[in-house]
C-alpha positions as CSV (number, residue, x, y, z in Angstrom):
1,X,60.4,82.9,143.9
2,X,62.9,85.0,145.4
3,X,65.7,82.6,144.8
4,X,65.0,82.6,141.1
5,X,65.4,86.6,141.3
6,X,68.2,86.7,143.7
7,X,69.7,84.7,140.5
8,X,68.1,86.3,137.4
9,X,71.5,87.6,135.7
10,X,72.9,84.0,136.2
11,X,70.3,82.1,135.4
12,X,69.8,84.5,131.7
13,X,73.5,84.1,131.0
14,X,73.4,80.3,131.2
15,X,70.1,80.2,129.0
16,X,71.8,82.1,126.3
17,X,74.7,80.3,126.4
18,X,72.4,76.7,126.3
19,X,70.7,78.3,123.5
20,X,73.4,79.1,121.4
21,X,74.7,75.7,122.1
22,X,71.8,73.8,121.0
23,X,71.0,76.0,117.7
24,X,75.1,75.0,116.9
25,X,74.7,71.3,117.7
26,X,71.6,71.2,115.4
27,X,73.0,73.1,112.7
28,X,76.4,70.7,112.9
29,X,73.9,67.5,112.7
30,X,72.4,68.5,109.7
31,X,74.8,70.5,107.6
32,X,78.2,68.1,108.1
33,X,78.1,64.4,106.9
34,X,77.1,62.2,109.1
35,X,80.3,60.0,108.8
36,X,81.9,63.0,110.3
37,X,79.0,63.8,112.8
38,X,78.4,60.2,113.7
39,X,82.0,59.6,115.0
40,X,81.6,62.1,117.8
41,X,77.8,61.9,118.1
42,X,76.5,58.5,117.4
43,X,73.1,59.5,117.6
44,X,72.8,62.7,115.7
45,X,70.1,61.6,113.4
46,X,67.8,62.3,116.2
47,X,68.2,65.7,115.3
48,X,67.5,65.5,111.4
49,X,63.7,66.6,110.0
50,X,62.8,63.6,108.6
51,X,63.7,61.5,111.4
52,X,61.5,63.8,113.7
53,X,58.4,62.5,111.8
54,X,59.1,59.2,111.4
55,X,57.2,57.1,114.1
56,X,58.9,54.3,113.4
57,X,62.5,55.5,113.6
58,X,61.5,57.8,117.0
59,X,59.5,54.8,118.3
60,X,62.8,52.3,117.8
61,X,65.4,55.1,119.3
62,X,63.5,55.4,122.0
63,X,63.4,51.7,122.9
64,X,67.1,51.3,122.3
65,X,68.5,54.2,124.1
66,X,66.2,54.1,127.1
67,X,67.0,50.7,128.6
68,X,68.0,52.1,132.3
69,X,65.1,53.8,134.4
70,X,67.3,57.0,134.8
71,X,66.4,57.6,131.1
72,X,63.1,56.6,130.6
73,X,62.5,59.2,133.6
74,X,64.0,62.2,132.2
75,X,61.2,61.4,129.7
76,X,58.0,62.0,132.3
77,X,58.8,65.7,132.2
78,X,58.3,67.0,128.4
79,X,54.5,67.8,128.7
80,X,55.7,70.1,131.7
81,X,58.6,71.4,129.6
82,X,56.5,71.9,126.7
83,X,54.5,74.2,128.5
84,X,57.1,75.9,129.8
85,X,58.6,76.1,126.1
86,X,55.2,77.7,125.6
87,X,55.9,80.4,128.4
88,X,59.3,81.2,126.2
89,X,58.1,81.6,123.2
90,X,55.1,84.2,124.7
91,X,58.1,85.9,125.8
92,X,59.6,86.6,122.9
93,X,56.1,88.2,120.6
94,X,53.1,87.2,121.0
95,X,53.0,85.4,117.2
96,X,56.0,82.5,118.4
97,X,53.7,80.1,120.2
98,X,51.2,80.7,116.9
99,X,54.3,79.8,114.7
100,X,54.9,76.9,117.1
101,X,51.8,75.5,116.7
102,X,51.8,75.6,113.1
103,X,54.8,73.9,113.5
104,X,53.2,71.1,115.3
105,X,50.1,71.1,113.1
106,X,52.4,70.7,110.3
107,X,54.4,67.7,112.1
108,X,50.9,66.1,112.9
109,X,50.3,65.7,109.1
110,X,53.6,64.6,108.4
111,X,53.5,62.0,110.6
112,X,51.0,60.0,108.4
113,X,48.7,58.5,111.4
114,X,45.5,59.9,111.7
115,X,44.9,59.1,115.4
116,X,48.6,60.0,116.9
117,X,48.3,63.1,114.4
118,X,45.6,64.4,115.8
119,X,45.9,63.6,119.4
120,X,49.5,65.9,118.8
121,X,48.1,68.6,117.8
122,X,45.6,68.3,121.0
123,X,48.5,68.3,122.8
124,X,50.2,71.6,121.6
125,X,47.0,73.0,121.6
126,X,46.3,72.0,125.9
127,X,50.2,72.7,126.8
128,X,49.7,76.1,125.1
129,X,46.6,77.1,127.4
130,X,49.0,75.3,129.8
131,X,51.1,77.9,129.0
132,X,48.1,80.9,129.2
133,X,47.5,79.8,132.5
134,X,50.8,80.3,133.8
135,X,51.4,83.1,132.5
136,X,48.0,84.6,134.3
137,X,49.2,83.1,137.5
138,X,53.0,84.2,138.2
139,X,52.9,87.1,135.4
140,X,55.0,86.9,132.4
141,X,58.3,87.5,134.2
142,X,57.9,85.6,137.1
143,X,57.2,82.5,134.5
144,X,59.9,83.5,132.1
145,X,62.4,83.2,135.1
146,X,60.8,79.5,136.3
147,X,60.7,78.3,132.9
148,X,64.1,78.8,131.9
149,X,65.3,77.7,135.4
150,X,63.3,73.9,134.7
151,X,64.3,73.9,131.2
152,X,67.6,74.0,131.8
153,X,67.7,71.4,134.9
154,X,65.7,69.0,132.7
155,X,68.4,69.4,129.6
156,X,70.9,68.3,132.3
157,X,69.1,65.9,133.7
158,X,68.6,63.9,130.8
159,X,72.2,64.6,129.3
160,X,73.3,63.1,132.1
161,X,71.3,60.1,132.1
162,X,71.7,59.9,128.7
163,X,75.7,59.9,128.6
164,X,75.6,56.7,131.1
165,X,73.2,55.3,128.7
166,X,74.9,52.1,126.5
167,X,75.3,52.8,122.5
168,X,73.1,50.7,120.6
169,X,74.6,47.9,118.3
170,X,75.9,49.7,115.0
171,X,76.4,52.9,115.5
172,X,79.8,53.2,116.8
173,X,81.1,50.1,115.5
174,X,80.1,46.9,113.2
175,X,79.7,44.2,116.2
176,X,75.8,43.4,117.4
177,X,77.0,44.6,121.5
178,X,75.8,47.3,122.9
179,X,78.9,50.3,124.6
């Protein structure tokens, strides 16, 4: 724990700065066209609403851009991250993780499938007391600090897995090979 104190200043700055850098890339994937967006991004529909509640799209990208084990493993971590996210938002008030779970509830009707629906808003609901529990165990700073910190090395963990990753047919180009 000390090491995560010794580095507090550091570690802040570089959240904020990862912050701000992801609320710009989502605002650029939604409000340019994607034949603008899509020549430097090929995948920047991940980031759109509707594709976010589409099982059928998510279930697809994931199949096509995971095809090496380096990327399928970045993906074992997002309970633990979304517990952490949890920690975050208690952070900032006390009504964020409400407003995050009425995000998800919302999602989990969206979605259209009873079943998944309701076993992801289950989710939320156990990586939220996830959250509660951490909380009660390192104290709210002490968590803030570690959260940010495994955030942060899991964002560049899978960026970096994921910019080895091949391009899916069609997205860059007409052929049918993958980049």
């Amino acid at each position: 724990m000390n090491f995560f104190i010794q580095y507090e200043t550091l570690i802040n700055q570089i959240w904020t700065f990862t912050l701000v850098a992801m609320v710009v890339l989502y605002i650029v994937c939604n409000v340019l066209p994607d034949s603008i967006v899509g020549k430097y991004l090929p995948l920047h529909n991940v980031f759109k609403p509707q594709t976010n509640v589409d099982l059928d799209y998510q279930s697809i990208g994931y199949a096509l851009l995971h095809t090496t084990w380096a990327t399928r493993i970045t993906h074992s971590t997002i309970i633990v991250e979304a517990v952490l996210w949890f920690v975050v938002f208690e952070s900032w008030h006390w009504t964020v993780p409400f407003m995050a779970l009425a995000l998800i509830l919302l999602q989990s009707v969206l979605i259209g499938d009873k079943k998944f629906g309701l076993f992801f808003m289950l989710m939320g609901l156990l990586t939220f007391g996830g959250a509660v529990y951490l909380i009660q165990f390192m104290g709210i700073s002490n968590a803030v600090l570690v959260a940010k910190s495994v955030l942060m090395l899991g964002g560049l963990m899978r960026m970096l897995s994921h910019s080895a990753e091949l391009i899916p047919p069609l997205l860059v180009n007409k052929t049918d090979q993958f980049l």
